[in-house]
C-alpha positions as CSV (number, residue, x, y, z in Angstrom):
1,X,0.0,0.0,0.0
2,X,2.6,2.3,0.6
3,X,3.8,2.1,-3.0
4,X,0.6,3.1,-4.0
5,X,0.3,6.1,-2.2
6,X,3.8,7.4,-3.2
7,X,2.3,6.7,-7.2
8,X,-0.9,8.4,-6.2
9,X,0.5,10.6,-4.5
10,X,-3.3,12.1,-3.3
11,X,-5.6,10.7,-0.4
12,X,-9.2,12.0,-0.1
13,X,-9.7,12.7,3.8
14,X,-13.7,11.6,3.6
15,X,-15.9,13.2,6.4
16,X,-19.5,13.5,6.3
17,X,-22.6,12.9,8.4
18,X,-24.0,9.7,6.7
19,X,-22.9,7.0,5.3
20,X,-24.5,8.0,2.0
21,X,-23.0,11.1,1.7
22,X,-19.6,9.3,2.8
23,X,-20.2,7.1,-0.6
24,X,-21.4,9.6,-2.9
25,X,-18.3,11.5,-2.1
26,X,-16.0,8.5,-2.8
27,X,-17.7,7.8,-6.1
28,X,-17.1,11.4,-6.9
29,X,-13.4,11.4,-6.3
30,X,-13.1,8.6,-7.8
31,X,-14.4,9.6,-10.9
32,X,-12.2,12.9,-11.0
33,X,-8.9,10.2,-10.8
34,X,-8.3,10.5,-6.8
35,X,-8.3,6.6,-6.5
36,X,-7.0,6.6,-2.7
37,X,-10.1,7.2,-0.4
38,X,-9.6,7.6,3.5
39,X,-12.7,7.1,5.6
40,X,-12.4,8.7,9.3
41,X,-13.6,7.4,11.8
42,X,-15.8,11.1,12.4
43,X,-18.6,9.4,10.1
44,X,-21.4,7.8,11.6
45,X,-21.0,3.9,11.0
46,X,-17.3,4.5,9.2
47,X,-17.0,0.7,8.7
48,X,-20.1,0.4,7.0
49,X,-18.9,3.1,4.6
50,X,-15.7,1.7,4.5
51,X,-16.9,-1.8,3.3
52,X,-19.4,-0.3,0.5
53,X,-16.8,1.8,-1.0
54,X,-14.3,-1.3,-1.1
55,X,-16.7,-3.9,-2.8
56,X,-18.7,-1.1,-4.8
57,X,-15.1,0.4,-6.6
58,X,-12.8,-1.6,-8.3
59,X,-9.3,0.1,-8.4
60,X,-10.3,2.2,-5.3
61,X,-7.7,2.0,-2.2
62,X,-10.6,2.4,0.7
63,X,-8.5,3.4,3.8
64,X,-9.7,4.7,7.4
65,X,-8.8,7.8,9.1
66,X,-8.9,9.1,12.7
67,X,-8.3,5.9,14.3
68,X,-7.9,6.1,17.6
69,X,-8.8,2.7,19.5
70,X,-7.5,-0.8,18.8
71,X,-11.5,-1.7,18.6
72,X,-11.4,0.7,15.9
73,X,-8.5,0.1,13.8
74,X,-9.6,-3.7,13.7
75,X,-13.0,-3.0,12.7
76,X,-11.7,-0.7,9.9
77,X,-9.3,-3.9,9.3
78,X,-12.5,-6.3,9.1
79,X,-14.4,-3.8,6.4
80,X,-11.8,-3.8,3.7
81,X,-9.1,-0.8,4.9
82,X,-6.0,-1.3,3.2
83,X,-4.3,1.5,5.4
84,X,-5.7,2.9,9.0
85,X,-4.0,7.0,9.9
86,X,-4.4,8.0,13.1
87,X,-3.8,11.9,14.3
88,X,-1.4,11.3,16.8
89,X,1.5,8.8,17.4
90,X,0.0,5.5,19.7
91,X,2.4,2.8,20.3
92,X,-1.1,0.4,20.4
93,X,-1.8,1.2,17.3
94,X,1.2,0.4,15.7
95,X,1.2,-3.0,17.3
96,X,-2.4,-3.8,16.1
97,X,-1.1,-3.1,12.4
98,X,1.5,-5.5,12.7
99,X,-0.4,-8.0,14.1
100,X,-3.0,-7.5,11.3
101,X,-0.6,-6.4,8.7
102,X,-1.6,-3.7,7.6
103,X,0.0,-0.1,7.2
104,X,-0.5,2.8,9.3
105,X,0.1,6.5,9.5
106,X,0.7,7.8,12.7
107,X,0.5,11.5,13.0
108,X,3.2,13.2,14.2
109,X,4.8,16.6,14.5
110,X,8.3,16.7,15.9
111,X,11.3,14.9,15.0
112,X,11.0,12.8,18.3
113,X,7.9,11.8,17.5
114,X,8.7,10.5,13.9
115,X,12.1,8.9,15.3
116,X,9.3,7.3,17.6
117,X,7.5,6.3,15.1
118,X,10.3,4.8,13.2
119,X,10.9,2.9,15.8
120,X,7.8,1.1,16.5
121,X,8.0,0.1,12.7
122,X,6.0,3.0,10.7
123,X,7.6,3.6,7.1
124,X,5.2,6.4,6.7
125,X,4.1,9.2,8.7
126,X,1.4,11.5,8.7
127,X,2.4,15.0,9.6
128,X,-0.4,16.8,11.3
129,X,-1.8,19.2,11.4
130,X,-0.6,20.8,8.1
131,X,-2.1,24.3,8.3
132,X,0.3,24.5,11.6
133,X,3.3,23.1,10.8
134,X,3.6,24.4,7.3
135,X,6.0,22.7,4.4
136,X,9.1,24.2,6.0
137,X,8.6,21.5,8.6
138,X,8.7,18.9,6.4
139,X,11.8,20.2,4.5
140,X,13.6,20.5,8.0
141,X,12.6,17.0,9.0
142,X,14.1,15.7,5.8
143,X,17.4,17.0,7.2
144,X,18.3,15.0,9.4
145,X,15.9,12.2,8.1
146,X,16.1,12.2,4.3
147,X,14.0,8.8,4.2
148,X,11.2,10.5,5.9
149,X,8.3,9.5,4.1
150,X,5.5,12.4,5.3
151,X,1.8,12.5,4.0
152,X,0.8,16.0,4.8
153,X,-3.0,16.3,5.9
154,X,-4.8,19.5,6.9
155,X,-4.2,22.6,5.2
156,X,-3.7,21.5,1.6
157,X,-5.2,23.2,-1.2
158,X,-5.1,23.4,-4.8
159,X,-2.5,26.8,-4.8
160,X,-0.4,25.0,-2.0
161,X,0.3,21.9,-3.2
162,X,3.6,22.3,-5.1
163,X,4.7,24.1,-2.3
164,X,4.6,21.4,-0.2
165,X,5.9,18.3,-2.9
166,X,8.9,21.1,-3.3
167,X,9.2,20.6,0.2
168,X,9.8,17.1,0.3
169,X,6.2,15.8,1.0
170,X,5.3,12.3,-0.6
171,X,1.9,12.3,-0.6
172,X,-0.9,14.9,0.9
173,X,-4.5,14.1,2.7
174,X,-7.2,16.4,1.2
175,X,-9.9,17.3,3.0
176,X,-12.9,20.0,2.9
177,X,-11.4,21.5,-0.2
178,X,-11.8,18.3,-1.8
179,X,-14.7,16.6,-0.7
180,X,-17.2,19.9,-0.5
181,X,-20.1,20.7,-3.3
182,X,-21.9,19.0,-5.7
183,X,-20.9,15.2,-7.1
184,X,-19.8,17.0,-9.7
185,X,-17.7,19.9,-8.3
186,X,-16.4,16.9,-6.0
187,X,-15.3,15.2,-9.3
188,X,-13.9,18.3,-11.5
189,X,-11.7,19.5,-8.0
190,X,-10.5,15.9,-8.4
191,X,-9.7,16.4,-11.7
192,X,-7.8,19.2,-11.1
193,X,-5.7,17.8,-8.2
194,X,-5.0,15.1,-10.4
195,X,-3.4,17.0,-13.0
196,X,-1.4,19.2,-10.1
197,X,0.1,15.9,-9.2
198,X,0.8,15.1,-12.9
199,X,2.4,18.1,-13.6
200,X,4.6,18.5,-10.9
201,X,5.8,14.6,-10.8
202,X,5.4,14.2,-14.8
């Protein structure tokens, strides 16, 4: 999975109020070409939504986001997430995904906390909250840990995002600038991120 998101490169941070709307605004992404969809844990009956999106889209990478219980990150597991992200680093959590193999994103923002992370066996790292720390965090990280794999999440937009790939990031988490409007303002913002990503990576 983590090869996937570093092709990708973009992760739709899905939150809604319903299910249904948590659906119709994977479908939508999915159309405009975002193909990685991350379900948090905010929606009402996330593993339901989780498990729709997975059997309903072929060539979709269904995910779940703000995991923060073991009971949670295993029924995310049991639904058809191929990746759980947390927003904070949790040394339970990181056990639970080797125990069910499967990758997870622990949010961090310090270097301890990503040398932490390393250490409990994450290859990729969420850095959270975005709007906060900014892509000269992420640059500065990459210092001292050129490796550092970070997916940015919270604060990414359409007129920042080269700003932070320049930066170093591998991959970003888009939220409300994403997922808001229409199905079809949903799909055409997708379209447009795509062809950010396109542009910058070729």
């Amino acid at each position: 999975m983590k090869n996937i998101i570093l092709q990708e490169r973009i992760m739709a941070v899905i939150r809604s109020d319903s299910v249904e709307r948590c659906v119709e605004i994977g479908r939508s992404c999915f159309r405009g070409g975002v193909k990685i969809l991350e379900i948090t844990f905010t929606v009402p009956d996330a593993p339901k939504a989780i498990a729709i999106l997975s059997k309903e889209i072929e060539g979709a990478y269904v995910g779940a986001g703000t995991v923060i219980t073991d009971d949670q990150f295993s029924k995310a597991v049991k639904s058809g997430a191929k990746y759980v992200v947390s927003p904070h680093l949790s040394e339970e959590l990181a056990i639970q995904s080797r125990a069910l193999e499967t990758l997870y994103l622990p949010g961090i923002m310090t270097p301890t906390e990503y040398v932490k992370a390393t250490a409990l066996g994450s290859s990729m790292v969420k850095v959270f909250p975005g709007d906060v720390l900014s892509p000269s965090f992420v640059k500065s990280l990459r210092g001292p840990f050129p490796e550092a794999l970070c997916v940015v999440s919270g604060g990414v937009n359409l007129d920042n995002i080269d700003t932070w790939f320049k930066a170093g990031t591998a991959a970003v988490g888009i939220g409300s600038d994403l997922t808001k409007g229409s199905p079809e303002e949903i799909e055409e913002k997708a379209r447009q991120y795509v062809a950010k990503v396109k542009n910058f990576f070729g």
